[in-house]
N, C-alpha and C positions, 0 to 999 in steps of 0.2 A: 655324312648323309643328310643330316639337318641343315646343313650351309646348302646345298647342292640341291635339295626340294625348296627349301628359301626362294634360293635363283630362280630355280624354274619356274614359282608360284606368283612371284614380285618383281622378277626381271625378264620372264618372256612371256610368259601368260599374259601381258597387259597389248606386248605389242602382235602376238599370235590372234586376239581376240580383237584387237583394232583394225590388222589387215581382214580379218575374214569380214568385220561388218562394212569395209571399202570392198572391197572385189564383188563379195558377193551381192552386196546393195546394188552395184554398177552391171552387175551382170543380167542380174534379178530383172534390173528396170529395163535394159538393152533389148532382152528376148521374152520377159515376160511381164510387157508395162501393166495390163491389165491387173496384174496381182498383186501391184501396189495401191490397194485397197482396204478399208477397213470393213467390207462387208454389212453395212450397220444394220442392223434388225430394229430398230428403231421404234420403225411402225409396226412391229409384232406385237410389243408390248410397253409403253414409251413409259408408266409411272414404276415399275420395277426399272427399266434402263436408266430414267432419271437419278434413282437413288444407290445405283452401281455407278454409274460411268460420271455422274458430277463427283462425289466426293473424291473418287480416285482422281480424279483432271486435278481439280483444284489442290489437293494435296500433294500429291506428286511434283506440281509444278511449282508450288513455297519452298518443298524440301530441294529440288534442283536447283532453283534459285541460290536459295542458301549456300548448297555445294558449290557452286559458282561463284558467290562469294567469297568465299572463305578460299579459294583456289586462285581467283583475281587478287581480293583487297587482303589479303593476314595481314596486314599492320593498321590496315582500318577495323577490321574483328575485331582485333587484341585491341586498338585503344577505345572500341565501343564498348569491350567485357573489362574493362577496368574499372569501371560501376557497378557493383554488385545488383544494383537494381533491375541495371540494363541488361546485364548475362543471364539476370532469374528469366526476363522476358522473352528474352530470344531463346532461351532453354525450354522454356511451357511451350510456348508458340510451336517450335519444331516438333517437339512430341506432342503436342495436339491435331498438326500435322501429318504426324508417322498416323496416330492413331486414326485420323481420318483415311487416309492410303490405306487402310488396313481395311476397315469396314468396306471402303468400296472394291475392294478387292474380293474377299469375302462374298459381300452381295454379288461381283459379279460369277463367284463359281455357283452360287446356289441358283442365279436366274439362268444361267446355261445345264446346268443338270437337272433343273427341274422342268424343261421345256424342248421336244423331241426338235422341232425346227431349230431352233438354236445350235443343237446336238450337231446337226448336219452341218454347219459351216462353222463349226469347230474343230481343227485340224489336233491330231495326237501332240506336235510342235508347239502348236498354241497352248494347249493344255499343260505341258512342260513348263512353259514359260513361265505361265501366270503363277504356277509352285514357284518355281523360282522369284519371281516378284514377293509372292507373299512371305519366304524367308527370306527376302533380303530387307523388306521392311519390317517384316518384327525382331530380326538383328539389329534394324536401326533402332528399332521400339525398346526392346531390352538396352543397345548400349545404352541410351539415353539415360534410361532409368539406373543402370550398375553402372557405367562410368559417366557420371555428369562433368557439366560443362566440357562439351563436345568442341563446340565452334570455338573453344581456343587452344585444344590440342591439337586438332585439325588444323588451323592455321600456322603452327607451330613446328608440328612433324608432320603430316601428310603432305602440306602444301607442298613442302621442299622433295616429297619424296616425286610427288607426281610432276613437278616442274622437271624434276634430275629427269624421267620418263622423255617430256617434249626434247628433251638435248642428248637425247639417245645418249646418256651415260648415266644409266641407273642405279643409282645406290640405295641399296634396300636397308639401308643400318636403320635406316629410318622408321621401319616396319617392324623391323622381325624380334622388338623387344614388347611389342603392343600387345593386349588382351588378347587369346585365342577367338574373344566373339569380334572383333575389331577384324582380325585378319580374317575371319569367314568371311566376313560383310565385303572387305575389299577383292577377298577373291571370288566370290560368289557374283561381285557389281564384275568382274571382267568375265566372267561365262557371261551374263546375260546379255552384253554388249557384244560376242560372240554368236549368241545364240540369235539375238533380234532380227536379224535378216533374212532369217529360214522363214518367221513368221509371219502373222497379217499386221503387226503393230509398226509393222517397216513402214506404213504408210505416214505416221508422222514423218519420216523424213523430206519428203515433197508437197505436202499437206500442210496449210497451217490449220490445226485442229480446231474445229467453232463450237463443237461442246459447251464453252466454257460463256459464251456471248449471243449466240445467234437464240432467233427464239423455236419454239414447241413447233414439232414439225407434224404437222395436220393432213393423215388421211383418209379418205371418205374412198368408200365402194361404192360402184357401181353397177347396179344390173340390169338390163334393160332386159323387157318383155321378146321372148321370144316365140311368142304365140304370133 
């Protein structure tokens, strides 16, 4: 029974949750372009969005970075983490990171439940989601801290496990000896990538997102005399 939920968890669930975010991305955008959108509320109230929607950008995008490294370069990880100095760095840095993902995460459920407009173009799916986000980063947050030095088990045994994925002949042996919180995180990261299409966050896919560069977006009402 254990070998047999294995498979299903780490050898279909990756590529079930990869077709649905192709099909239904392509379907999504075919019949319903407008809704690949991010809705911005921006100009509702932009010093709360500021300190929800930057820290999650920027933090989010160090910690995928990283995953992306360590999935391209393992033998560039592994010979950067063979200085103790350099893995302490790269270790603080990522969970400085997690922890930043976290906080803006956070702010951003408390700036939509405390705020009725907001409430409205907030979809039940979106709402799923972003739980979702927030345990999959304070699994990243916790592994950090209970199993350190991440970035060079990850290059080690995930890399190979996720590579064995792209050549469609999956070997989970790779997985299925890891911390219980390690494999929530890996399966919990394939729902989300499953689930992302249903939601408004599909707009990064066609979007390059300016959050992170553009500047403070300035609006002024108007009301004219209608005397």
């Amino acid at each position: 029974m254990g070998n047999y939920l294995d498979y299903l968890l780490f050898a279909v669930l990756p590529y079930v949750a990869v077709g649905t975010l192709l099909l239904v991305s392509i379907q999504r955008y075919r019949s319903e372009t407008f809704t690949f959108s991010s809705l911005s509320s921006q100009f509702l109230e932009n010093k709360k969005h500021f300190w929800a929607l930057v820290p999650f950008h920027y933090g989010i995008l160090v910690i995928t970075l990283g995953h992306l490294a360590a999935f391209l370069t393992p033998r560039t990880i592994l010979l950067w983490n063979s200085h103790p100095l350099r893995v302490a760095v790269l270790e603080v840095s990522a969970l400085a990171c997690g922890i930043l993902t976290l906080i803006g995460l956070f702010a951003m459920v408390a700036r939509r439940a405390s705020n009725s407009k907001l409430r409205v173009v907030t979809s039940p799916i979106d709402t799923v989601l972003v739980v979702m986000l927030i345990v999959q980063v304070a699994l990243g947050v916790w592994i950090a801290v209970a199993h350190p030095w991440g970035s060079s088990w990850f290059a080690a045994s995930l890399t190979p496990y996720l590579r064995s994925l792209f050549t469609m002949s999956p070997d989970i042996s790779y997985v299925t000896s890891m911390p219980l919180m390690v494999k929530l995180h890996i399966i919990n990261a394939f729902l989300v990538v499953g689930l992302f299409p249903f939601t408004r966050l599909v707009h990064v896919l066609v979007i390059p997102n300016p959050y992170l560069w553009r500047k403070t977006q300035v609006v002024r009402w108007y009301r004219g005399d209608n005397a």
